[in-house]
C-alpha positions as CSV (number, residue, x, y, z in Angstrom):
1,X,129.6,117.7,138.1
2,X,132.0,115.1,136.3
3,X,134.9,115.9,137.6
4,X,137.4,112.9,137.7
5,X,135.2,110.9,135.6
6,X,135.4,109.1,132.5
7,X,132.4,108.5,130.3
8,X,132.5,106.1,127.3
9,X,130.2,106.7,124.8
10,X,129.5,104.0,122.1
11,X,127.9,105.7,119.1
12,X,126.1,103.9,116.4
13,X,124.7,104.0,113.4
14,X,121.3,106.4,113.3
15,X,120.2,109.9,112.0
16,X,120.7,111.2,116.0
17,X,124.4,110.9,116.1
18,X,124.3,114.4,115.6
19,X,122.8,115.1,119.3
20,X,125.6,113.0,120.6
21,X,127.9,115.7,119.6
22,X,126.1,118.0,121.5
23,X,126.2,115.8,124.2
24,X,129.9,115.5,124.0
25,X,130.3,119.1,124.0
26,X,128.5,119.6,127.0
27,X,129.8,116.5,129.1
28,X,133.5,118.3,128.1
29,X,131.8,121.6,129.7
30,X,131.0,119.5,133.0
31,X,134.9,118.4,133.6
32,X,134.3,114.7,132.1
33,X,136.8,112.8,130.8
34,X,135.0,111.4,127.0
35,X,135.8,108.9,125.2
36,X,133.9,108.1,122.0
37,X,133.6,104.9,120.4
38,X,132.0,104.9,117.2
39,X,130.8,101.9,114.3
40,X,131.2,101.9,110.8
41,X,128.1,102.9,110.3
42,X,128.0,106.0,112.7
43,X,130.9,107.2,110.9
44,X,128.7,107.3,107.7
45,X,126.7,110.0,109.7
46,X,129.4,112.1,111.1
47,X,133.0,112.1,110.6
48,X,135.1,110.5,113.3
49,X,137.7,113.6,113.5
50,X,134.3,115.3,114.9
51,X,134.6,113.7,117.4
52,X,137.7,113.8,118.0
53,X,137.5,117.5,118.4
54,X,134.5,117.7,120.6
55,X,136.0,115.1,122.9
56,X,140.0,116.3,123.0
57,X,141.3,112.8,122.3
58,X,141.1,110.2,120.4
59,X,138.3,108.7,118.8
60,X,137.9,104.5,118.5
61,X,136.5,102.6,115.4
62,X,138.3,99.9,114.4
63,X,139.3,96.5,116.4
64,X,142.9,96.3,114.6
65,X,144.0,99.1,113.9
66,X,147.5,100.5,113.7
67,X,149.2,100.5,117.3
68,X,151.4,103.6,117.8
69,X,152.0,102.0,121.4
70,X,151.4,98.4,122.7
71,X,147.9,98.5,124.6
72,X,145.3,96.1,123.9
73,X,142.9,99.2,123.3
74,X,139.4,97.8,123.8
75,X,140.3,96.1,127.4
76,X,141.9,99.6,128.4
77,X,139.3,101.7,127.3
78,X,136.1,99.2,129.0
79,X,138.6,99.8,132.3
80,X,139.2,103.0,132.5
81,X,135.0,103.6,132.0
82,X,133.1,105.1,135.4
83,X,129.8,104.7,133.2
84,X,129.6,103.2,129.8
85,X,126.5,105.2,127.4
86,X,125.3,104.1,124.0
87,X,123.8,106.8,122.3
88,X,122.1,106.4,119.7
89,X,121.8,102.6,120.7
90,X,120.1,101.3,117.3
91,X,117.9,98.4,117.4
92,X,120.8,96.1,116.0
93,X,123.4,97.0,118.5
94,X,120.8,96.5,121.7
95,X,119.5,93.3,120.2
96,X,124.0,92.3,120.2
97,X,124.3,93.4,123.8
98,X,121.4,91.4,124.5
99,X,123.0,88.4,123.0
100,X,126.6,88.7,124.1
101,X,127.6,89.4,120.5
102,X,130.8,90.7,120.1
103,X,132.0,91.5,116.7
104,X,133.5,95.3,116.7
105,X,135.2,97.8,118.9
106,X,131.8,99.0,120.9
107,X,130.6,95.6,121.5
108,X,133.5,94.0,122.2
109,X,134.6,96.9,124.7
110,X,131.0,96.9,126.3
111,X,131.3,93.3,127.1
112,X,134.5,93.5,128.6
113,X,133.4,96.8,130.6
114,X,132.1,96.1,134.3
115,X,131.1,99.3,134.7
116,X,127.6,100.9,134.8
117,X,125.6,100.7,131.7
118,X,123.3,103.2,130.2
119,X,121.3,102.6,126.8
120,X,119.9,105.5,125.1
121,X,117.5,103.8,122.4
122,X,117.0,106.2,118.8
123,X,115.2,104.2,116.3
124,X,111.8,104.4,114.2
125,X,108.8,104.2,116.0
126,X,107.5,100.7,114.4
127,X,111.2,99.4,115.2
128,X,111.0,100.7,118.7
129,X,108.0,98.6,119.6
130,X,108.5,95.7,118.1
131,X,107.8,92.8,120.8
132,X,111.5,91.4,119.9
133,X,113.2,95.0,120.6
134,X,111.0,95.4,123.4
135,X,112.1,91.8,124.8
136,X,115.6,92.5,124.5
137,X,115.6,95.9,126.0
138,X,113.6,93.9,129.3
139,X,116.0,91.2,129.5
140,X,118.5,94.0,129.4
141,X,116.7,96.1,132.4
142,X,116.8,92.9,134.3
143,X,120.5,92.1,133.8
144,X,121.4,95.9,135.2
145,X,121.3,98.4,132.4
146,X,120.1,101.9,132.6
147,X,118.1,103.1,130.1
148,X,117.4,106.7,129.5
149,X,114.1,106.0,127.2
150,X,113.3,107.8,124.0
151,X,110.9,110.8,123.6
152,X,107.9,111.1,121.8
153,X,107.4,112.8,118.9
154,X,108.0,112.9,115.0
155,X,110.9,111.1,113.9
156,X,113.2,111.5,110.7
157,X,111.8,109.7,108.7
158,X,108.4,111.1,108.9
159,X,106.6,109.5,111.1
160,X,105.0,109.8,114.9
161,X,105.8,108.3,117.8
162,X,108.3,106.6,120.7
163,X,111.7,106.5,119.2
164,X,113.5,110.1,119.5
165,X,116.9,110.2,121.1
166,X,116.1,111.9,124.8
167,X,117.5,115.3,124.9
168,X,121.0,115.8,126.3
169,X,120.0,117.0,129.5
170,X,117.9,113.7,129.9
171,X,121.1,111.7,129.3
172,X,123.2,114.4,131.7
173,X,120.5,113.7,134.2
174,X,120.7,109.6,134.1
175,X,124.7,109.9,133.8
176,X,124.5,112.1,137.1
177,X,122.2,109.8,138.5
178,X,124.3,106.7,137.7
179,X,127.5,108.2,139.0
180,X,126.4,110.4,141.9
181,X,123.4,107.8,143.6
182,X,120.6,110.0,145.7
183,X,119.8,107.3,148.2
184,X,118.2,109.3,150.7
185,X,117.0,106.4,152.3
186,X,119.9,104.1,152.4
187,X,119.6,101.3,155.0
188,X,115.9,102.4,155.9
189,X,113.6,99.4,156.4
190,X,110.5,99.8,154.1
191,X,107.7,97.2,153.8
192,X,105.4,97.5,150.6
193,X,101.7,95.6,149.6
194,X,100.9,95.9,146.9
195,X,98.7,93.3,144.0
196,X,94.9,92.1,144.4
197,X,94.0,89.5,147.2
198,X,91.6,86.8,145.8
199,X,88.9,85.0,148.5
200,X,87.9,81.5,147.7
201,X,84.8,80.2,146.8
202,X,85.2,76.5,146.1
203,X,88.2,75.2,144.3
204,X,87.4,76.7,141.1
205,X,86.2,80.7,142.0
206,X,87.4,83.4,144.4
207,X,86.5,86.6,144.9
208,X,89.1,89.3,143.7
209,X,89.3,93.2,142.5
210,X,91.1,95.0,139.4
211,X,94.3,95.7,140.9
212,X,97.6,94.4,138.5
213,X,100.0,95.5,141.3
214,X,101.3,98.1,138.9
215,X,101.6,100.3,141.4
216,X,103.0,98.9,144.2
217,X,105.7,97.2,142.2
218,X,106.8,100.9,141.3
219,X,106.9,102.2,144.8
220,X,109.2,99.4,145.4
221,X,111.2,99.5,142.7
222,X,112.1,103.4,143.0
223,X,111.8,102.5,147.2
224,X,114.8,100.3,146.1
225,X,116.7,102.9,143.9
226,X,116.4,105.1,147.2
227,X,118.4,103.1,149.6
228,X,116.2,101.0,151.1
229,X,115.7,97.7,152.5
230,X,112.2,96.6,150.9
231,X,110.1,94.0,152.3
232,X,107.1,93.5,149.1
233,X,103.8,91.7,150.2
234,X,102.2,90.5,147.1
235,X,98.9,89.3,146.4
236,X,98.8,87.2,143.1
237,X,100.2,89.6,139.3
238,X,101.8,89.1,136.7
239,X,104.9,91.5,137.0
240,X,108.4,90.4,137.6
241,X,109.5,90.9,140.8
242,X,111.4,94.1,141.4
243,X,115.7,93.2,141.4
244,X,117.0,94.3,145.2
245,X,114.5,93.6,147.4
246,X,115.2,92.4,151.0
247,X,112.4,89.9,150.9
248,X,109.6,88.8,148.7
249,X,106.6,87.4,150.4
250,X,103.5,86.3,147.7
251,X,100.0,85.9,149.3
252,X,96.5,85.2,148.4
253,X,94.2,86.5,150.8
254,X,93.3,89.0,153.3
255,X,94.3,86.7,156.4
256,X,97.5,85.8,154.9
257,X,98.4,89.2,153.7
258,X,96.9,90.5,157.6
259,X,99.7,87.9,158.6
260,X,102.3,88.7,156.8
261,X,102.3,92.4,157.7
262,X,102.0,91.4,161.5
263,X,105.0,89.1,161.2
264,X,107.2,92.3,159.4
265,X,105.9,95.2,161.4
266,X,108.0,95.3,163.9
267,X,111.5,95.3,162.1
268,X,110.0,98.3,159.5
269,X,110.3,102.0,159.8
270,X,107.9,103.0,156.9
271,X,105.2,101.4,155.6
272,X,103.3,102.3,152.1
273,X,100.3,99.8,151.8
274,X,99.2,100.1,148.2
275,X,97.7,96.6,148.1
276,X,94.1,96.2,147.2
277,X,92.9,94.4,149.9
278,X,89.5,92.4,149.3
279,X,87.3,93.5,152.2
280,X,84.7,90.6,152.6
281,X,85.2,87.1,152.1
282,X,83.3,83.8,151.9
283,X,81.7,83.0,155.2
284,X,82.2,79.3,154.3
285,X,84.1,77.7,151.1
286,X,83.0,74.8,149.4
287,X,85.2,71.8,149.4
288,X,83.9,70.7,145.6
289,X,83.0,73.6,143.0
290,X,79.7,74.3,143.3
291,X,77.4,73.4,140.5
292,X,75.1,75.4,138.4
293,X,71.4,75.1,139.6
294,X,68.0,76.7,138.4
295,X,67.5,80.4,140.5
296,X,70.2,82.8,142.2
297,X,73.1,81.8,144.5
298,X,73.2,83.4,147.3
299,X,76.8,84.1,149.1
300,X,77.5,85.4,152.6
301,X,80.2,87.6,153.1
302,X,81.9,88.7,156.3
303,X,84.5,91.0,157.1
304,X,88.3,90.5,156.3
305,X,90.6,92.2,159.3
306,X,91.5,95.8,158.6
307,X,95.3,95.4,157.7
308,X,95.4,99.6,156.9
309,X,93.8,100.1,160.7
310,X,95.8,97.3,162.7
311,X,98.8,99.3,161.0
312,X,97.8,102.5,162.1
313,X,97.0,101.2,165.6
314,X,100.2,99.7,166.1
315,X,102.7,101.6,164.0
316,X,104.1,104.0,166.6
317,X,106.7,106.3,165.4
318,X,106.7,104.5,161.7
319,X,105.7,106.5,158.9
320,X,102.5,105.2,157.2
321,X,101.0,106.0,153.8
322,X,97.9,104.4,152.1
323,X,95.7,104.6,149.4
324,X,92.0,105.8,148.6
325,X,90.9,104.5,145.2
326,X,87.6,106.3,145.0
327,X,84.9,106.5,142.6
328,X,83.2,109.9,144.3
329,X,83.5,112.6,146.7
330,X,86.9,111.8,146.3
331,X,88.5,114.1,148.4
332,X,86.3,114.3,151.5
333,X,86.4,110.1,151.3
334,X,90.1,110.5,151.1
335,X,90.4,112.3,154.5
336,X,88.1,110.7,156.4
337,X,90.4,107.5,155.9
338,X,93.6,109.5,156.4
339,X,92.3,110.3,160.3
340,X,90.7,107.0,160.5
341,X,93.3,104.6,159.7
342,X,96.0,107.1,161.3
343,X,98.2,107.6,158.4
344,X,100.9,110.1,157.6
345,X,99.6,110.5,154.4
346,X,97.2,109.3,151.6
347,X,97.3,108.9,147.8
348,X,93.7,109.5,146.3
349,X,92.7,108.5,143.2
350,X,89.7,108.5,141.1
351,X,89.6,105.1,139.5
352,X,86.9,106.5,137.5
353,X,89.3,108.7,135.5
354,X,90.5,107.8,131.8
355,X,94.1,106.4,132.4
356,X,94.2,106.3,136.1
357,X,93.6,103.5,138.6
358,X,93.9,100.0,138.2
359,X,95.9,98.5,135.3
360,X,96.9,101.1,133.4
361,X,100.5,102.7,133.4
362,X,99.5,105.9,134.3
363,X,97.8,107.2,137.3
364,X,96.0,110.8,138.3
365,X,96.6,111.1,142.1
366,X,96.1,113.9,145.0
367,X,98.8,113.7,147.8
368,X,97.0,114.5,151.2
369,X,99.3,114.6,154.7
370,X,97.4,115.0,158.2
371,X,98.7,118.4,158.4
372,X,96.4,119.1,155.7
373,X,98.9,119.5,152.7
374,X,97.0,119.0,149.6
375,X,98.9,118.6,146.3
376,X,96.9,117.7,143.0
377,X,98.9,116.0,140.6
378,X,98.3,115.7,136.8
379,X,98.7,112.2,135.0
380,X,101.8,110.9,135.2
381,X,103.3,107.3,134.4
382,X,103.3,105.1,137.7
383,X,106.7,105.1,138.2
384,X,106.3,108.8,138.4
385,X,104.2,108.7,140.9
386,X,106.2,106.1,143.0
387,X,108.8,109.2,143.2
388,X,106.6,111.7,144.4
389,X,105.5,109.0,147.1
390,X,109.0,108.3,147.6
391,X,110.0,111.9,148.3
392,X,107.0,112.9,150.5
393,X,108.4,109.8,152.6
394,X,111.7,111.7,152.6
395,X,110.4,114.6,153.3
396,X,108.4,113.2,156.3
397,X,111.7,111.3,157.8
398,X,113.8,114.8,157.8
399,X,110.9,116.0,160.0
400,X,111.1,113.3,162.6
């Protein structure tokens, strides 16, 4: 699996450095080349000439040691890295990579490194999710690094939660993922909605739903990891946009979302409309904000175009998934959309359920293709979900 590859693993300082030994062992078992790095304080957990063993060579702590040959050691060894783990990565050493400190022989060797980056977090639970920790771990998602997150569960020193060093074949898995990229869809065009659209009232109000885009940034996201060329629509969230994309185009509306997908439709080969879309609007919109007054308001509403439909209508031999957020009879709703709107397939959800739908991070979906393919999923985080989606798409595309 590793064959002809060299892994760098930075240990530090925590009660999991025993895992990484198992780790080690096993990485050594798939034909990688390992080379261990390890702090002061890691060595205070397990001996360095463990290491040593487990890897079959030699085993780097200090910044000046003894040179038995001239090499300038932590230049060599960030060079000669196909992927660079830390594992454990302790609060401390993330919150230095973060900050471009460079004061021993892992951070100094991970800064000079260009290669691929993977963070394995081990700390306690109330460290874990502190808002600083969790800021630098984001600013270091955003610069590039990998991180294979922590498990749930109880920790070492007693108490429950996020925090546990992932299991080796978690880290195995992101490693093989790092090194050997599945891009089944590299260089296919994919065009994403996703977000709320909001319909104005006057200058002050609009009309808008529950949808925080969650889910639709995750489909292109992972659409992203897959190969692709992504095209996100975006009505108005408060997520950062997704690294890679081809284009980013933000909306309000209906009509200007209806726009924007006519304008990219014909230079897209798959289309997965997760947006939200508001389906009235305003029949008029006051210039000034309308005032308060004794007795109801009344508010007429008309139609906003049918983006899902037009798609359907026009998308020849594009692949075309949507979604049914339903609130009953949600599987017979769920397919009489599928036929109507003309899709390949349909994600159904009942918004109803605890930790599913809008806003949360977690959604319960059903997977529904016009050959009549059912598959019931149970809950899963988003980004979960965004694979599943992702590999029904390649599923579909092998087909055509």
């Amino acid at each position: 699996m590793f064959k002809d590859k060299t892994i760098v693993i930075g240990v530090t300082g925590g009660i999991a450095v025993y895992k990484v030994c198992d780790l080690v062992s096993r990485l050594k078992k798939l034909n990688a080349t390992v080379k261990v790095i390890m702090t002061k304080s890691a060595a205070q957990f397990v001996s360095p000439l463990t290491f040593q063993t487990l890897s079959a060579g030699k085993v780097y702590t200090e910044m000046f040691e003894y040179l038995d040959h001239w090499d300038v050691e932590h230049i060599s060894v960030a060079k000669s890295a196909d992927v660079f783990l830390v594992a454990p990565a302790t609060a401390n050493v993330i919150g230095k990579i973060r900050h471009g400190i460079a004061d021993d022989m892992l951070t100094t060797t991970i800064m000079a490194s260009t290669a691929p980056k993977v963070i394995a977090p081990a700390m306690n639970t109330n460290m874990y999710m502190n808002p600083v920790v969790q800021d630098n771990m984001k600013t270091l998602k955003n610069l590039g690094y990998i991180f294979a997150e922590p498990d749930s569960g109880y920790l070492a020193c007693g108490d429950l939660g996020a925090g546990r060093l992932t299991d080796a074949e978690n880290i195995i898995a992101k490693l093989e993922e790092v090194l050997n990229p599945y891009k089944p869809l590299e260089g296919r065009t994919v065009l994403v909605t996703a977000g709320p659209t909001q319909e104005s009232l006057d200058p002050v109000r609009y009309l808008t739903n529950h949808s925080t885009g969650k889910m639709g940034y995750a489909i292109a996201r992972k659409a992203v990891e897959f190969g692709a060329k992504v095209t996100l629509i975006s009505g108005p969230v408060n997520i950062e946009k997704p690294d890679g994309l081809l284009k980013f185009i933000g909306i309000k509306s209906a009509d200007e979302m209806f726009e924007a997908v006519k304008d990219e439709l014909d230079s897209i080969e798959i289309v997965i409309k997760s947006a939200a879309v508001a389906d009235y609007r305003p029949i008029s919109v006051a210039d000034n904000k309308i005032k308060k007054k004794d007795g109801n308001l009344n508010i007429e509403l008309e139609r906003n175009p049918d983006i899902l439909k037009y798609i359907g209508q026009h998308k020849g031999d594009k692949i075309l998934a949507g979604f049914a957020a339903e609130t009953e009879n949600i599987i017979e709703n769920g397919k009489r959309k599928l036929v109507s709107k003309n899709l390949d397939f349909i994600i159904i959800n009942n918004i109803k359920e605890t930790d599913a739908g809008f806003g949360t991070d977690t959604n319960i979906v059903t997977i529904l293709d016009k050959y009549g393919v059912q598959k019931d999923y149970e809950k899963m985080l988003k980004d979960e979900v965004a694979k599943e989606i992702l590999d029904k798409i390649v599923e579909i595309s092998s087909q055509k």
